[in-house]
N, C-alpha and C positions, 0 to 999 in steps of 0.2 A: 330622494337621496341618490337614486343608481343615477341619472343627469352627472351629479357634482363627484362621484364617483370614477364614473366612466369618462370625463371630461379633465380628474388629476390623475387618472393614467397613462389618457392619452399624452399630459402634459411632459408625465414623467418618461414615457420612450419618446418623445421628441425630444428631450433632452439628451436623453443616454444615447440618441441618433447624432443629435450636433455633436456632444463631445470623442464621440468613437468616428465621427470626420475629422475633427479638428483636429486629433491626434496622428491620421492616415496622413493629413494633406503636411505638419508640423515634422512629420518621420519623411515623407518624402522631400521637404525644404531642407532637413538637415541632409541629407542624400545627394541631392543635387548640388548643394556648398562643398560636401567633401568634395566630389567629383570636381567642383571647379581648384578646390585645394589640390587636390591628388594631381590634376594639370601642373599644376604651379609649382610642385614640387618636384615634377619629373619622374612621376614614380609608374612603374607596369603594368600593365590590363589586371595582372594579379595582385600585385601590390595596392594599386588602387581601387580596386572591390572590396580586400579585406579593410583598405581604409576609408572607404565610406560607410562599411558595414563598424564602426568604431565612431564615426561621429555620430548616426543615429543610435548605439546605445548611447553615448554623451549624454543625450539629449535624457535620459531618462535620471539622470542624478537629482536634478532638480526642476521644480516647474520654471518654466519660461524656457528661451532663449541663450541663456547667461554663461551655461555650464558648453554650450556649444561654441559660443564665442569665445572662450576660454582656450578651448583645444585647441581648436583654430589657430588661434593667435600664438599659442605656444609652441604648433607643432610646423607652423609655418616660419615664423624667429628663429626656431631649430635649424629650419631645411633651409636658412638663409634666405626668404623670401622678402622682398620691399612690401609686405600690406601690413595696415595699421587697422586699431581697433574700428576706426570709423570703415573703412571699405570694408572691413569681413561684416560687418554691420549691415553695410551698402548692399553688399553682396547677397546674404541673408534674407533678405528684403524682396529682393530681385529673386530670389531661388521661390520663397515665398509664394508670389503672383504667378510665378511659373507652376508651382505647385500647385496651386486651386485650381486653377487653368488648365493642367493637365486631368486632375481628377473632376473636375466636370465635364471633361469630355469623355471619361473613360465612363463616368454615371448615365451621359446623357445617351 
């Protein structure tokens, strides 16, 4: 029994290890969207900190994506920006890759 034991432990912190990445690399993808937002808007070293620091809470209202692309989209239409639901999407995507990308290098 300690085999099947010690083998649904192991199972269960390799999980709690995936999802405590997925969430770092998911906080850092909304981070780097704000920051290409906060570009877009024009907005100050300062301004634009506390609004990237505003999209990664975003991200915590609901699971996924959704509640980021939201902000996004609303806070960009605001500040009179030309991007639509598809490129903040695009973008996302792109911040995404750059964000695994960057935390494997910071892991490895």
């Amino acid at each position: 029994m300690t085999d099947f034991s010690d083998r649904q432990r192991g199972e269960e912190a390799k999980y709690a290890f995936d999802e405590e990445n997925a969430f770092k690399i998911a906080a850092r993808a909304a981070r780097l969207t704000g920051e290409w937002a906060a570009r877009l808007m024009g907005l100050t070293a300062e301004e634009a900190d506390a609004y990237k620091k505003s999209v990664v809470q975003a991200d915590f209202e609901e699971a996924g994506q959704e509640d980021v692309i939201r902000k996004l989209l609303g806070d960009l239409t605001q500040a009179g920006c030309d991007q639509d639901e598809a490129a903040i999407r695009a973008k996302l995507e792109e911040c995404t890759v750059e964000a695994r990308r960057q935390f494997m290098t910071d892991q490895g």
